[in-house]
C-alpha positions as CSV (number, residue, x, y, z in Angstrom):
1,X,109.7,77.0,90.6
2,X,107.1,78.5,93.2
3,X,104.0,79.9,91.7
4,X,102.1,82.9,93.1
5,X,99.0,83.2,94.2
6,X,98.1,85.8,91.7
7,X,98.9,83.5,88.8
8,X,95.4,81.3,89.2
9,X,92.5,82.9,90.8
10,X,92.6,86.5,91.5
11,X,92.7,87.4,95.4
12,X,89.4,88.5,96.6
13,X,89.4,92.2,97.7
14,X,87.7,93.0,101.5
15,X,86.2,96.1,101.7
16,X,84.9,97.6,105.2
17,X,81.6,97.7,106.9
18,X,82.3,101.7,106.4
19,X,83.1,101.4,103.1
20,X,80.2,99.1,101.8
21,X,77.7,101.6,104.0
22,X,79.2,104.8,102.1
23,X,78.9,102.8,98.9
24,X,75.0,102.0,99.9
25,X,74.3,105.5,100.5
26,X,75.7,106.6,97.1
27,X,73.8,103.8,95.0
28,X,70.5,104.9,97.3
29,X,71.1,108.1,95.8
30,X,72.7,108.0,92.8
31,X,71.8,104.5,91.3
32,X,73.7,101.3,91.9
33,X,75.1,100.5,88.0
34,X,76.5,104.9,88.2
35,X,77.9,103.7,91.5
36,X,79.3,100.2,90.8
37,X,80.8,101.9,87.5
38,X,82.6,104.7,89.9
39,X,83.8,102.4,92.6
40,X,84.9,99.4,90.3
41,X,82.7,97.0,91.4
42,X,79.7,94.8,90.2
43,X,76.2,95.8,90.5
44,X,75.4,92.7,91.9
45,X,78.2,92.9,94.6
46,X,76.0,96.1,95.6
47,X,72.7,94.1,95.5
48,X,74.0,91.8,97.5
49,X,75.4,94.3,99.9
50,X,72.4,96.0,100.2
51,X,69.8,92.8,100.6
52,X,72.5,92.0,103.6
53,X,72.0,95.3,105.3
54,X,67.6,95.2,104.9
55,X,68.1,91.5,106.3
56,X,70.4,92.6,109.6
57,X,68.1,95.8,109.8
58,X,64.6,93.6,109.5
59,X,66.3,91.5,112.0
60,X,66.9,94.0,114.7
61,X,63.2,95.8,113.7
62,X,62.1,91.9,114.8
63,X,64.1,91.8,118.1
64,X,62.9,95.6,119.1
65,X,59.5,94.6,118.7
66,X,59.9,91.4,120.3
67,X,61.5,93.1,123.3
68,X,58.8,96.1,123.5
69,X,56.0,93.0,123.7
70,X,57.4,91.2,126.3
71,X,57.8,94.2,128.3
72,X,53.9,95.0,128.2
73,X,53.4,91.3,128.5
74,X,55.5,92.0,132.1
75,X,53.8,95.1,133.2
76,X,50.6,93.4,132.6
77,X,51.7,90.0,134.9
78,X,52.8,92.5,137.2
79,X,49.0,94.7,137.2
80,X,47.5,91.1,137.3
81,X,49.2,89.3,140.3
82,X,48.4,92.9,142.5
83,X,44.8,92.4,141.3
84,X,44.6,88.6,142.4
85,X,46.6,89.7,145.8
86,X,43.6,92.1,146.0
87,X,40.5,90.3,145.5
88,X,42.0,87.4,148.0
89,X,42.4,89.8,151.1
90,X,39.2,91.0,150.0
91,X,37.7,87.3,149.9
92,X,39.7,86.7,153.6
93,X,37.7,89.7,154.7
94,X,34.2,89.1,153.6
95,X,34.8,85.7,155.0
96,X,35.2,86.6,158.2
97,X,32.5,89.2,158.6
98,X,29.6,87.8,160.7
99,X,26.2,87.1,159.1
């Protein structure tokens, strides 16, 4: 005698990334218990869902900031090392000049 899988616990169901964004749009608009009622789901599946996607989107907010600093933080090395290059031919020039 082989039992099935169905017989214990009951097989967890996958959803897409598609299909959980479509269901985040619906509960943004028409509530999350309405929605988790209409798709079959639990509310707190949709919570859950939707504290995942504010996480990964904080995230990347994070890392385009990040990346827009250290850009400036470049550009202003860059101005800085043309000014020091400057002020040294400048020194080499007024050091030379007679008295």
């Amino acid at each position: 005698m082989s039992r099935k899988k169905s017989e214990g616990k009951a097989e967890r169901k996958r959803f897409s990334a598609e299909f959980k964004h479509q269901a985040l749009l619906r509960a943004v608009r028409d509530g999350v218990p309405a929605v988790a009622r209409d798709l079959g789901l639990e509310p707190a599946q949709l919570y859950a869902w939707r504290a995942k996607a504010q996480q990964l989107g904080e995230d990347a907010e994070t890392q385009r900031l990040q990346q827009s600093e250290t850009a400036r933080l470049k550009r202003e090395v860059a101005r800085l090392e043309e000014e020091v290059a400057f002020l040294k031919k400048a020194a080499a020039y007024f050091a030379k000049q007679p008295k």
